[in-house]
MMTF fields as JSON, N, C-alpha, C and O atoms, coordinates in Angstrom:
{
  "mmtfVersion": "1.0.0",
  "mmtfProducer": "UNKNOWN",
  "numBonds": 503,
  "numAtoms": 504,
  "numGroups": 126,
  "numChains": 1,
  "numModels": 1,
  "chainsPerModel": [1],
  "groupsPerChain": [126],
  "chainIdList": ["A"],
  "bondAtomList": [4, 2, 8, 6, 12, 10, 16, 14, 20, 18, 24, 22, 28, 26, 32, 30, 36, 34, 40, 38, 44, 42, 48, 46, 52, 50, 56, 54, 60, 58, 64, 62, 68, 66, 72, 70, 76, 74, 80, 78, 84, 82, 88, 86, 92, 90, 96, 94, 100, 98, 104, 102, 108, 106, 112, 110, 116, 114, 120, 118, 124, 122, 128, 126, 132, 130, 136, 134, 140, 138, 144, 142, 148, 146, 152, 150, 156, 154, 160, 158, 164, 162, 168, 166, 172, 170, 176, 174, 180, 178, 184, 182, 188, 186, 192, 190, 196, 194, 200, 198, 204, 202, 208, 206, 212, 210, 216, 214, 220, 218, 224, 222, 228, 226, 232, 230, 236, 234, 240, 238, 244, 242, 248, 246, 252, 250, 256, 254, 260, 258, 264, 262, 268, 266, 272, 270, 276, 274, 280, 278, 284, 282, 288, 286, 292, 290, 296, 294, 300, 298, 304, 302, 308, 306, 312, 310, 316, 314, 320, 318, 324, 322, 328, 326, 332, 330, 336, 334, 340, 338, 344, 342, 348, 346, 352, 350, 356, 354, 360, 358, 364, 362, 368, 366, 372, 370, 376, 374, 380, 378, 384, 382, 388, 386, 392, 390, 396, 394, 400, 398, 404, 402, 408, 406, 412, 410, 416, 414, 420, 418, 424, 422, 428, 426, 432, 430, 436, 434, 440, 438, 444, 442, 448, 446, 452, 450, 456, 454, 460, 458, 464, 462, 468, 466, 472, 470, 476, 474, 480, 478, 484, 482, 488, 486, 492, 490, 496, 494, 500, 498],
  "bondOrderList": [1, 1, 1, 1, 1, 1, 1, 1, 1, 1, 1, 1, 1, 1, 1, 1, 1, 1, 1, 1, 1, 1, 1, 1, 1, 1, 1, 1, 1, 1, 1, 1, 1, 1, 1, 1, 1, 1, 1, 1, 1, 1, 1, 1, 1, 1, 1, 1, 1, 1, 1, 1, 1, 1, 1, 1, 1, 1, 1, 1, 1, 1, 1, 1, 1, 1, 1, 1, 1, 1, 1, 1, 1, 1, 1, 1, 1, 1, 1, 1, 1, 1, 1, 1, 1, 1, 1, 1, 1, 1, 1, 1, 1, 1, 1, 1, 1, 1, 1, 1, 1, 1, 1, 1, 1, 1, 1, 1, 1, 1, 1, 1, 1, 1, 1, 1, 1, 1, 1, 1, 1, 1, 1, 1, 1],
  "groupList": [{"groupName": "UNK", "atomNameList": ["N", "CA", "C", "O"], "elementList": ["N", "C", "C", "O"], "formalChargeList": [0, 0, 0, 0], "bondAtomList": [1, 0, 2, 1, 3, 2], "bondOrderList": [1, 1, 2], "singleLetterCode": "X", "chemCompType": "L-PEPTIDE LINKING"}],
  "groupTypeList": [0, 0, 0, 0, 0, 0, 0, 0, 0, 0, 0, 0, 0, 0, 0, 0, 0, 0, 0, 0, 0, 0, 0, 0, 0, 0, 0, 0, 0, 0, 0, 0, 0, 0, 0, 0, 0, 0, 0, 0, 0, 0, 0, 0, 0, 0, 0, 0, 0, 0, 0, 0, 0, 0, 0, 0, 0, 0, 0, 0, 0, 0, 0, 0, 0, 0, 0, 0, 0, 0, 0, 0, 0, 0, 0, 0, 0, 0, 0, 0, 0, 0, 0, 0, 0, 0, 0, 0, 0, 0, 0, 0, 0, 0, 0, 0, 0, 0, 0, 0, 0, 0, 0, 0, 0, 0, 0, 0, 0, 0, 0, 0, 0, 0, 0, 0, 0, 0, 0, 0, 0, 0, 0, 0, 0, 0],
  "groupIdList": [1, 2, 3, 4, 5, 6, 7, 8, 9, 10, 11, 12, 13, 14, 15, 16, 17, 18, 19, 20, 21, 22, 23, 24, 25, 26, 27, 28, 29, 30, 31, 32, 33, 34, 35, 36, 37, 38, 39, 40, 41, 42, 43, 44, 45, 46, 47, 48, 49, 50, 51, 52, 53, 54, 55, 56, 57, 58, 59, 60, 61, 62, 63, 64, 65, 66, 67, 68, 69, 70, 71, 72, 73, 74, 75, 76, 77, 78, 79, 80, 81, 82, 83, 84, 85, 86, 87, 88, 89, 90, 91, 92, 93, 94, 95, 96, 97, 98, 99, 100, 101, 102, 103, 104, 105, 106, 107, 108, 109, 110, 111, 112, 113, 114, 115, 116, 117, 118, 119, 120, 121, 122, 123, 124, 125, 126],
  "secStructList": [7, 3, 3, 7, 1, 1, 3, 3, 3, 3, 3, 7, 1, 1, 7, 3, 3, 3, 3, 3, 7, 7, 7, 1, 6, 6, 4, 4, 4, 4, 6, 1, 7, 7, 7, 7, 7, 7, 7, 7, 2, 2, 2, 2, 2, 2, 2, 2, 2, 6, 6, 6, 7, 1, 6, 6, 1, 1, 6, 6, 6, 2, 2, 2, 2, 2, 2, 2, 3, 3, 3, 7, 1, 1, 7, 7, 7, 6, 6, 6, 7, 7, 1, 1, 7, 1, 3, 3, 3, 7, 7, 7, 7, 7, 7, 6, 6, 2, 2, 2, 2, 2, 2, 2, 2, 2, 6, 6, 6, 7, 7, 7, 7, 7, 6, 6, 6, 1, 7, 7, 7, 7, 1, 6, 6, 7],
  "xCoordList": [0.857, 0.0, 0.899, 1.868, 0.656, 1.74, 0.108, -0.855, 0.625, -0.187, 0.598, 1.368, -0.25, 0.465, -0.299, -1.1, 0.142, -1.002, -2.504, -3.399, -2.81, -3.768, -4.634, -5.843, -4.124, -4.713, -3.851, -2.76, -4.836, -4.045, -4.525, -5.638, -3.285, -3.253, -2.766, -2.121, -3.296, -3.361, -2.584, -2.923, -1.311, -0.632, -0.24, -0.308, 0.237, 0.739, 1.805, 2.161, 2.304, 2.709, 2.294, 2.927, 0.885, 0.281, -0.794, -1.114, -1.148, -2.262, -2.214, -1.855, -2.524, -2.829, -4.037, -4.544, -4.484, -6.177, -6.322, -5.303, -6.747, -6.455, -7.745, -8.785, -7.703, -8.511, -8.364, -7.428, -9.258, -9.492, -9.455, -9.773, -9.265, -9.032, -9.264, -8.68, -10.774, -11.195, -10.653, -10.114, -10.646, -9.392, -9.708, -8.922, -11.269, -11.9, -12.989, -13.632, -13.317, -14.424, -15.412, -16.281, -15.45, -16.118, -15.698, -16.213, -14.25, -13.517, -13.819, -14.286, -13.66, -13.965, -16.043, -16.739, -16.345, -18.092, -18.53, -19.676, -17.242, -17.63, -17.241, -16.961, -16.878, -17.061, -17.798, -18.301, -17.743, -18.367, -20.166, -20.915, -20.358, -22.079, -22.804, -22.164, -24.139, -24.564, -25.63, -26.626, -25.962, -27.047, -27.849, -27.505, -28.816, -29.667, -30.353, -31.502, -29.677, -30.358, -30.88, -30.046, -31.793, -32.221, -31.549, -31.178, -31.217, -30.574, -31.226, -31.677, -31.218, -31.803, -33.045, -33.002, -34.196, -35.626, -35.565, -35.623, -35.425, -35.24, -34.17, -34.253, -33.405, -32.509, -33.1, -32.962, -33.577, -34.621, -35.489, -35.808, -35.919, -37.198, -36.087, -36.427, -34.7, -34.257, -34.163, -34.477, -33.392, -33.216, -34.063, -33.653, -35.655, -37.114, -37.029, -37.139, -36.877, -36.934, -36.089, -36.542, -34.535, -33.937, -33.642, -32.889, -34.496, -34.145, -35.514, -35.704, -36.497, -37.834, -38.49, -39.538, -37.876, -38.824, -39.114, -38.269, -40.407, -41.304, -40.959, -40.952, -40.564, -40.698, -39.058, -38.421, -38.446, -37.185, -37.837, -37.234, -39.344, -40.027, -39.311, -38.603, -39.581, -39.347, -40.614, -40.872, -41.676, -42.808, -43.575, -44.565, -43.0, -42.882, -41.916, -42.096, -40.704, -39.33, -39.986, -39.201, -41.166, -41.17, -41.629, -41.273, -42.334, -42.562, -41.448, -41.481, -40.229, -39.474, -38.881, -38.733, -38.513, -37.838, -38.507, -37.891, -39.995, -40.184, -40.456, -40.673, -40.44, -40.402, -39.086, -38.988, -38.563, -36.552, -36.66, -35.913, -37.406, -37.054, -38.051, -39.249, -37.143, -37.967, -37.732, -36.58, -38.711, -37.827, -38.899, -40.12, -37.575, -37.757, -37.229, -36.62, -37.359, -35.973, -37.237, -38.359, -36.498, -37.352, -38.37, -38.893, -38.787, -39.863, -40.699, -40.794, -41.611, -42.526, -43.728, -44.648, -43.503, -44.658, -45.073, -44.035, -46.103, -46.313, -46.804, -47.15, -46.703, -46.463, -45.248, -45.211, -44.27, -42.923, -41.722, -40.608, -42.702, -41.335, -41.725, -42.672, -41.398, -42.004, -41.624, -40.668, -42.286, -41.94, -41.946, -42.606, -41.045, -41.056, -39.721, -39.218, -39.174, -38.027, -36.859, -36.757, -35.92, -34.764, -33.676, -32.575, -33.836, -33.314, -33.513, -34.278, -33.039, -33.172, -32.788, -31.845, -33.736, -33.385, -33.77, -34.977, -33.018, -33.387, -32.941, -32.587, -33.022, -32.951, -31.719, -31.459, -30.448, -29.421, -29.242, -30.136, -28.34, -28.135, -26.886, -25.657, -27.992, -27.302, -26.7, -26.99, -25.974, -24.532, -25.517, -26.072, -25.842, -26.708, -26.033, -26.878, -25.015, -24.538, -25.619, -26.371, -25.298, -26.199, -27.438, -27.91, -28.216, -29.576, -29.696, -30.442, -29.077, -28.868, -29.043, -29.998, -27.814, -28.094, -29.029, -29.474, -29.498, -31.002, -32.19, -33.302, -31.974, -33.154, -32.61, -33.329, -31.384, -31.086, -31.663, -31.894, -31.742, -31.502, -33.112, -33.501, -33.943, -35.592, -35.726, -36.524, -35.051, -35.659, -35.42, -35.902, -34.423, -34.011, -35.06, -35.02, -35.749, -36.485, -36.659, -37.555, -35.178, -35.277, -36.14, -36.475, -36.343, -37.362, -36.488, -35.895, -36.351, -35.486, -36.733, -37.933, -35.844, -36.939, -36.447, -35.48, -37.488, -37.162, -36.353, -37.045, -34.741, -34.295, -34.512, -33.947, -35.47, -36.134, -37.388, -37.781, -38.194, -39.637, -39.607, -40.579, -39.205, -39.13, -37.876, -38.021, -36.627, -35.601, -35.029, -35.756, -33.629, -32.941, -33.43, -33.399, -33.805, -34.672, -33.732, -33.808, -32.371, -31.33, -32.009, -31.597, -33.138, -33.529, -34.433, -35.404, -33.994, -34.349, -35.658, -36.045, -36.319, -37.57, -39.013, -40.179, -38.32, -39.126, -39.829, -40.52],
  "yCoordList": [-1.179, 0.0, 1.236, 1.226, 2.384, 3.721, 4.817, 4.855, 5.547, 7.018, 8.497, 9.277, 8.255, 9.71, 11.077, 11.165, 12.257, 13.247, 12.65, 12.888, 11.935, 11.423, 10.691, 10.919, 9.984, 9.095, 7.9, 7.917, 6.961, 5.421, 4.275, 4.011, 3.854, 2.938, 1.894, 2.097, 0.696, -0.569, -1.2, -0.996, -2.131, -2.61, -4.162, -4.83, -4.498, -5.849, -5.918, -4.854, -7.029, -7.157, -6.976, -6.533, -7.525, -7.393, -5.998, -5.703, -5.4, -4.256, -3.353, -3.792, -2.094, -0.998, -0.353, 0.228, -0.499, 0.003, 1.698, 1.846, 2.822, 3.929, 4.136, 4.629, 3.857, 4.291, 6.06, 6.418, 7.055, 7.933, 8.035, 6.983, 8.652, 8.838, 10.563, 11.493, 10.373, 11.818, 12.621, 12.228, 13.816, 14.592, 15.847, 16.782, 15.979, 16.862, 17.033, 15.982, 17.644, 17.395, 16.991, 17.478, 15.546, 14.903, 12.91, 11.804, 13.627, 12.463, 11.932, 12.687, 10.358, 9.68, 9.662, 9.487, 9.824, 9.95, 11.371, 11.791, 12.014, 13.277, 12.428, 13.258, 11.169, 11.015, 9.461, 9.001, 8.825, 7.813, 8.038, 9.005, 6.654, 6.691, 6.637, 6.097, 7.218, 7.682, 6.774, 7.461, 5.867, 5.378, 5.779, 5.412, 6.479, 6.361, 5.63, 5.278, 5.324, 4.319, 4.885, 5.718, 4.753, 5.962, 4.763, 5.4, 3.297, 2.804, 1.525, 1.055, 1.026, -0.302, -0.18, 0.573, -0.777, -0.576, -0.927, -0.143, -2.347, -3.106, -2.434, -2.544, -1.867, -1.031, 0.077, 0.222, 0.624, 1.76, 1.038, 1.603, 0.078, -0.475, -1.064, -0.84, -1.85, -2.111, -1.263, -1.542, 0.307, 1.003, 1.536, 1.665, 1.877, 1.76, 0.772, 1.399, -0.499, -1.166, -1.137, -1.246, -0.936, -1.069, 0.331, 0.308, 1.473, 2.643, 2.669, 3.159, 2.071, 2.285, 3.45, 3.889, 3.98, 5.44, 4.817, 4.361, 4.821, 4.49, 5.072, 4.725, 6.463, 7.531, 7.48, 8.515, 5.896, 5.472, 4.108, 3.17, 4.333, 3.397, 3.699, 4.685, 2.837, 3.665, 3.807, 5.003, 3.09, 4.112, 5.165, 5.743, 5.283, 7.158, 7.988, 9.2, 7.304, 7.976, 8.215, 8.915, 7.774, 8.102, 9.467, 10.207, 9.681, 11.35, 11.891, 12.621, 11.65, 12.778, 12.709, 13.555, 11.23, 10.91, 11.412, 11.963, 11.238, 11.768, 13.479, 14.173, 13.996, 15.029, 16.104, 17.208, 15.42, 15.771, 15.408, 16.014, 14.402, 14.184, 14.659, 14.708, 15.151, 14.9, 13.75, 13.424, 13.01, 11.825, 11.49, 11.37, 11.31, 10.485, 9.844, 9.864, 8.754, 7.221, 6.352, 6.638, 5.089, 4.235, 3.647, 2.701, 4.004, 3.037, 3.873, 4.105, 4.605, 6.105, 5.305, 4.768, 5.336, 4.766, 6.256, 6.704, 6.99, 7.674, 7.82, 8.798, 6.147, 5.766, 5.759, 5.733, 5.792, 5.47, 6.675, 6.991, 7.168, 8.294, 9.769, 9.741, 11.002, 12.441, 13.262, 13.061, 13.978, 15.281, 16.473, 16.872, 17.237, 18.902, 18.782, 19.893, 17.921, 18.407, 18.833, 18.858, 19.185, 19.499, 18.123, 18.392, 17.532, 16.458, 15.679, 14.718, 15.901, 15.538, 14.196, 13.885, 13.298, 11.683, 11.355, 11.112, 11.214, 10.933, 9.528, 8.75, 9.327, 7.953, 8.052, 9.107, 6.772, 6.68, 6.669, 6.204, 7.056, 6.679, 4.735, 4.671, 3.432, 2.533, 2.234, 2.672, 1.527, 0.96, -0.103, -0.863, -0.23, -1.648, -2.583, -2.698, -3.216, -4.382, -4.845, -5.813, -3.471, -3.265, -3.332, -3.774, -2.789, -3.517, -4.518, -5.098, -5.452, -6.995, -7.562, -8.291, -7.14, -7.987, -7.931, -8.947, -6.741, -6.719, -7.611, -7.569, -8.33, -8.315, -10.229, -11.1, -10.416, -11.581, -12.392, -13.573, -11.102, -11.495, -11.862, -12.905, -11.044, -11.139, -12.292, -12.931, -13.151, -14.266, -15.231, -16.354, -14.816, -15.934, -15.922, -16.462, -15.254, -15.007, -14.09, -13.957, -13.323, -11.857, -10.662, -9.99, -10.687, -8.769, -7.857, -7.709, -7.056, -5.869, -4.944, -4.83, -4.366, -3.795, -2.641, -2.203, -1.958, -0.667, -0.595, -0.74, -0.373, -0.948, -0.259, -0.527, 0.763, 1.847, 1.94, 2.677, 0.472, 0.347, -0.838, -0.765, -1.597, -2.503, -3.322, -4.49, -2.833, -3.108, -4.209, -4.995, -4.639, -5.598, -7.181, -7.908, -7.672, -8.978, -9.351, -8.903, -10.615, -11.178, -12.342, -12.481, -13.154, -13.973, -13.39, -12.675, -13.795, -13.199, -13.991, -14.132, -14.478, -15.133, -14.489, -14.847, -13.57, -12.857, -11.735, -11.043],
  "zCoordList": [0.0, 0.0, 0.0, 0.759, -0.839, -0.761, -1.01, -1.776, 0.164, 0.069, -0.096, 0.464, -1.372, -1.591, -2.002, -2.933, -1.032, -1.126, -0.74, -1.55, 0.381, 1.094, -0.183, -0.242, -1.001, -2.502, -1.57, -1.0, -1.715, -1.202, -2.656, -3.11, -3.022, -4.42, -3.298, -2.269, -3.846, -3.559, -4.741, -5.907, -4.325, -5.512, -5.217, -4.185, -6.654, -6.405, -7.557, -8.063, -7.975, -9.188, -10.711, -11.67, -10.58, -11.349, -11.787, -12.939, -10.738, -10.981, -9.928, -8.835, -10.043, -8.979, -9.013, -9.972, -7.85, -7.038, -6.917, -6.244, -7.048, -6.723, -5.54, -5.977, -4.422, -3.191, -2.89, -2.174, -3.427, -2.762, -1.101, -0.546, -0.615, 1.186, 1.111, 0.555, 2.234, 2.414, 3.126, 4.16, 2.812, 3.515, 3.736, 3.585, 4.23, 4.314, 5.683, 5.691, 6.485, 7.395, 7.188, 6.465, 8.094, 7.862, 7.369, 7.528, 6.62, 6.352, 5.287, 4.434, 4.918, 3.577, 3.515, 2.514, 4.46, 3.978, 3.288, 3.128, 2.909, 1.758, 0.983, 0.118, 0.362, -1.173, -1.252, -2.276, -0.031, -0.313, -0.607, -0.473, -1.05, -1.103, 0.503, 1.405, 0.775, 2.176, 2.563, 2.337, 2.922, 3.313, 4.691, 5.815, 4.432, 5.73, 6.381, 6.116, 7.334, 8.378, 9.944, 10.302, 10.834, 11.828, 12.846, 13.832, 13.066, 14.119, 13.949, 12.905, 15.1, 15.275, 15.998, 16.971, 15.734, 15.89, 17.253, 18.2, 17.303, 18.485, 20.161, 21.384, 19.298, 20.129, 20.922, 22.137, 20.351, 20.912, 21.677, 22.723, 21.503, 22.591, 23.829, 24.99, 23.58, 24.28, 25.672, 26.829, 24.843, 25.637, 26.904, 28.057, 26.277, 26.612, 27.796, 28.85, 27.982, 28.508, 29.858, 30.997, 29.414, 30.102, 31.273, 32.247, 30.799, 31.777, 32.456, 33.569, 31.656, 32.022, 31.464, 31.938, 30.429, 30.026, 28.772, 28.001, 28.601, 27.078, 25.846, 24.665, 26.762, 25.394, 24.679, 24.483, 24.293, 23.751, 23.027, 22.504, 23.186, 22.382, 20.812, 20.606, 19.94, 18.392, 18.428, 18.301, 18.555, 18.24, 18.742, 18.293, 19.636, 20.308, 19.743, 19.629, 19.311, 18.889, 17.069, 16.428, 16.285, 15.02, 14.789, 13.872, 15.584, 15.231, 14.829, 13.838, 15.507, 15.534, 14.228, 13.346, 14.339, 12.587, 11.474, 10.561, 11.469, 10.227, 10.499, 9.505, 11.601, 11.374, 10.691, 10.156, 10.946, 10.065, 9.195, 8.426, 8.538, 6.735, 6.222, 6.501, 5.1, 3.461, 2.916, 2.628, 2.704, 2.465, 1.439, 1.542, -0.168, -1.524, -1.922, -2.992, -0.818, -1.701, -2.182, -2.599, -1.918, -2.64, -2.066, -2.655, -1.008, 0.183, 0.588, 1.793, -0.487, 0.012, 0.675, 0.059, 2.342, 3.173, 4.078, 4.566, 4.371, 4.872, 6.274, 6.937, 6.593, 7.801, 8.842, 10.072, 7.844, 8.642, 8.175, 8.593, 6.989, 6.572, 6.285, 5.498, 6.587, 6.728, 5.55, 4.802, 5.504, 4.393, 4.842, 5.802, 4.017, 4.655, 5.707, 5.875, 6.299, 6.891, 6.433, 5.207, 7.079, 6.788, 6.394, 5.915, 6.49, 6.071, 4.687, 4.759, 3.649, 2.212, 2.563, 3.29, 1.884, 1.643, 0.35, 0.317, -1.127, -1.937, -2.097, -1.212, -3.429, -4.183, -4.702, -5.281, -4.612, -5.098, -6.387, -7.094, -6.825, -8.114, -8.442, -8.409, -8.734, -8.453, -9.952, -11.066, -9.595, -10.611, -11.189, -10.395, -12.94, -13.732, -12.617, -11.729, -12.316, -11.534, -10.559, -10.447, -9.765, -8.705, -8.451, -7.404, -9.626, -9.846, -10.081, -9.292, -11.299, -11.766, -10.513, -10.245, -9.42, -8.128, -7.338, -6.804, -7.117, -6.565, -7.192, -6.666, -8.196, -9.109, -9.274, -9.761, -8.79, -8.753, -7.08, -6.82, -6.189, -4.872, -4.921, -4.397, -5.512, -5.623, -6.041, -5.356, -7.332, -7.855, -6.955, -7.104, -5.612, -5.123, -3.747, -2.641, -4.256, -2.873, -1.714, -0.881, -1.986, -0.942, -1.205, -2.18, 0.003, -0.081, 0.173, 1.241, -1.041, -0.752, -0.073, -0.322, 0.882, 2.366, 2.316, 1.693, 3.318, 4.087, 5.171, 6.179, 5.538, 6.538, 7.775, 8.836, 7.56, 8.553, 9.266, 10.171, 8.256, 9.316, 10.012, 10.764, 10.145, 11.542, 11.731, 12.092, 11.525, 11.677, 11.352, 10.745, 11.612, 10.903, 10.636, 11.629, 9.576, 9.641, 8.592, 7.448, 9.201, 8.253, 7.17, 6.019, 7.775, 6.948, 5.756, 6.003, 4.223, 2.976, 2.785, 1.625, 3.698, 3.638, 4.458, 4.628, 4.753, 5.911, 5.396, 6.144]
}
């Protein structure tokens, strides 16, 4: 690995990688891609649970979320996601690959989900 001028190339004999490295406030998530995620659903109830205050419910805690977004990605539920906030959430721009694989993961049976209305569910059967 050699960094030079905060650019990190990845090498071997055969080929060299050019890894951008952010070098700006904020760090490498000024150039990487951003996914919004508000936490773990379950986590929030954990917390709820474990101090005893309700209001760490997520479903006491959704007001607030959708009150911060505008939100136009791909999962327009008006149950779980807000408009008019200060918070822009659009739709990525994905790589053909990237769709192919989405569209491979469907035939195989996965639900590409909202990873924001009832939290992390690993089995693609669910």
């Amino acid at each position: 690995m050699l960094r030079i001028h905060g650019f990190i190339f990845i090498y071997s004999s055969l080929q060299v990688s050019f890894w951008p490295a952010g070098k700006a406030l904020g760090g490498s998530s000024n150039i990487n891609g951003m996914i919004y995620f508000r936490g773990n659903v379950q986590g929030f109830d954990t917390i709820a649970n474990v101090t005893g205050n309700a209001a760490w419910r997520m479903e006491n805690m959704l007001h607030i979320f959708k009150g911060m977004e505008d939100y136009n990605g791909y999962f327009e539920d008006s149950k779980i996601h807000g408009k008019g906030g200060r918070l822009s959430i659009e739709k990525s721009h994905l790589h053909p690959c990237s769709v192919q694989l989405l569209k491979a993961a469907e035939e195989l049976g996965y639900k590409i989900r909202d990873p924001n209305s009832d939290g992390p569910i690993t089995d693609g059967n669910q």
